[in-house]
C-alpha positions in Angstrom: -73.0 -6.2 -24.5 -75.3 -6.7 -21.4 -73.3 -7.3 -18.4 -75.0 -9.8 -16.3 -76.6 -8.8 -13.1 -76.7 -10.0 -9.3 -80.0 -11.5 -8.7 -79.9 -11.8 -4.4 -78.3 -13.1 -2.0 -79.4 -16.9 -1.0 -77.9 -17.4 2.6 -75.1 -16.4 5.2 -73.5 -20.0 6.3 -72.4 -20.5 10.0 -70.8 -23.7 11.2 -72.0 -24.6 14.8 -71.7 -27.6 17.5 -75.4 -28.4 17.7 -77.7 -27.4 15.4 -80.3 -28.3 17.4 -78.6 -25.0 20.0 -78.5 -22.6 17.3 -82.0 -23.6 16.1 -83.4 -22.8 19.5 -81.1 -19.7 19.3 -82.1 -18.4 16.0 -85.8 -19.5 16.4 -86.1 -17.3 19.8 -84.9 -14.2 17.6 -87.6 -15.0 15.0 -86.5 -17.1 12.5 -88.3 -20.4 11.3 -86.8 -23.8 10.4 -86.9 -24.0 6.6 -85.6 -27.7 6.9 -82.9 -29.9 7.8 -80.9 -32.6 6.1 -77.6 -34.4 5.5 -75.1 -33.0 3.0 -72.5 -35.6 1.6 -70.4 -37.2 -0.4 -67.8 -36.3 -3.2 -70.1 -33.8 -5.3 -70.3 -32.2 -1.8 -66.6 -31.6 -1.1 -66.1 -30.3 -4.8 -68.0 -27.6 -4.3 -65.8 -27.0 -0.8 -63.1 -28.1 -1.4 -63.1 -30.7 1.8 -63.1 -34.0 -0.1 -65.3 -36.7 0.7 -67.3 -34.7 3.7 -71.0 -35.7 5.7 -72.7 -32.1 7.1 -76.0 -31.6 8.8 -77.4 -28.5 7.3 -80.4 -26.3 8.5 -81.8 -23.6 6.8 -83.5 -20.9 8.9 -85.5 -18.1 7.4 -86.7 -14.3 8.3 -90.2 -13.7 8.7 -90.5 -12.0 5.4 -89.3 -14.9 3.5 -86.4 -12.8 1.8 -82.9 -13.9 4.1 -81.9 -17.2 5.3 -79.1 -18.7 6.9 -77.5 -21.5 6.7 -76.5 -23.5 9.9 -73.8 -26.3 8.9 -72.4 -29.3 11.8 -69.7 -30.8 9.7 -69.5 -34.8 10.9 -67.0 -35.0 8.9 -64.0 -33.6 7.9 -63.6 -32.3 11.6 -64.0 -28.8 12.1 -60.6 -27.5 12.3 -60.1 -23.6 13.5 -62.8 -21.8 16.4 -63.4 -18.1 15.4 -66.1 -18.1 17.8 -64.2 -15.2 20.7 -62.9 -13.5 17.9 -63.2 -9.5 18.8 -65.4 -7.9 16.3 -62.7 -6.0 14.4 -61.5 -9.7 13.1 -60.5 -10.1 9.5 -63.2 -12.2 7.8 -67.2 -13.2 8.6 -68.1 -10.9 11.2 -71.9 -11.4 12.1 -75.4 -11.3 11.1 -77.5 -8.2 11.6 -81.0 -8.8 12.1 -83.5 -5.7 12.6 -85.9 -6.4 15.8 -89.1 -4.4 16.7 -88.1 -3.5 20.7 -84.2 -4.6 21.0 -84.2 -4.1 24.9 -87.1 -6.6 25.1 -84.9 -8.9 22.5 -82.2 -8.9 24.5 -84.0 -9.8 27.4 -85.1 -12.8 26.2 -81.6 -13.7 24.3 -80.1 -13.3 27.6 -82.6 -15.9 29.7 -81.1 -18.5 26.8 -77.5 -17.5 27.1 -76.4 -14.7 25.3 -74.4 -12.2 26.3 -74.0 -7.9 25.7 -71.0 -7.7 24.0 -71.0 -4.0 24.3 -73.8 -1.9 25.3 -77.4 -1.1 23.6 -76.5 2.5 21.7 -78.8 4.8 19.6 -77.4 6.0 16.2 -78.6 9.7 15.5 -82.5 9.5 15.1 -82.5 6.1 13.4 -81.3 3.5 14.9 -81.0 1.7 18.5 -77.8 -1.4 18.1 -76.2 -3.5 19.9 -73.5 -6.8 19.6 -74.4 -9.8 21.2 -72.8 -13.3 21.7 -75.4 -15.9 21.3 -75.3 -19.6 21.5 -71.8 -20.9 20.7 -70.4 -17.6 20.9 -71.8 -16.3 18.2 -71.7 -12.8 17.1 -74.9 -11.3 16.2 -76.2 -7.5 15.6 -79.7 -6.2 16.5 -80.6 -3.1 15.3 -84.2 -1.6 16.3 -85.3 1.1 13.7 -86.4 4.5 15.5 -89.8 5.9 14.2 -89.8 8.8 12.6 -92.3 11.1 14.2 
């Protein structure tokens, strides 16, 4: 019997304030705005469990078309826990990793709109340069710069 298979992975979802924050946020990193549009009802709250619930979705992608996420303002029910300052060994949805082409020149820029170096920009053997950042809402996000080979 043929055991049936993962296909991908569709999204990461992250609940935010403002979506239109975290759009600015995640379109300065290099992601594009898929679309936007309202989530609601009772089908809605099946799925989540919530009930009845009304949420503003939008869905970012990477530049190769492959990863999304999606950014969720829930109007209503109100939001009811703030994981936000949550160190990073936190049970539960950590971050998003995203692999950048010069990470000191990323965090430059993430840092004129905010964001702050959780730790400090450190090289992994010969592959990788990483870093933690906080972004808009206190978000945690990963960077990873790959080192080329020579």
């Amino acid at each position: 019997m043929a055991r049936n298979k993962l296909l991908r992975m569709d999204n990461i979802g992250i609940v935010v304030e403002s979506l239109d924050n975290a759009i600015s946020f995640f379109t300065e990193i290099g992601l594009k705005l898929e679309g936007r549009a309202n989530i609601e009802g009772e089908w809605a709250g099946r799925v989540t469990g919530l009930g009845n619930q009304n949420v503003e979705i939008a869905m970012m992608v990477t530049p190769d078309g492959h990863s999304r996420l999606e950014l969720s303002k829930f109007i209503t029910p109100v939001v009811i826990a703030d994981n936000r300052s949550s160190p990073v060994n936190t049970l539960g949805y950590l971050r998003a990793m995203f692999t950048v082409q010069d990470i000191d020149e990323m965090v430059a820029r993430l840092i004129k709109h905010g964001a702050k170096l959780v730790g400090e920009v450190v090289q992994y053997e010969n592959s990788y340069r990483l870093c933690y950042i906080r972004g808009v809402e206190g978000l945690l996000i990963g960077l990873a710069e790959e080192i080329e080979k020579k």
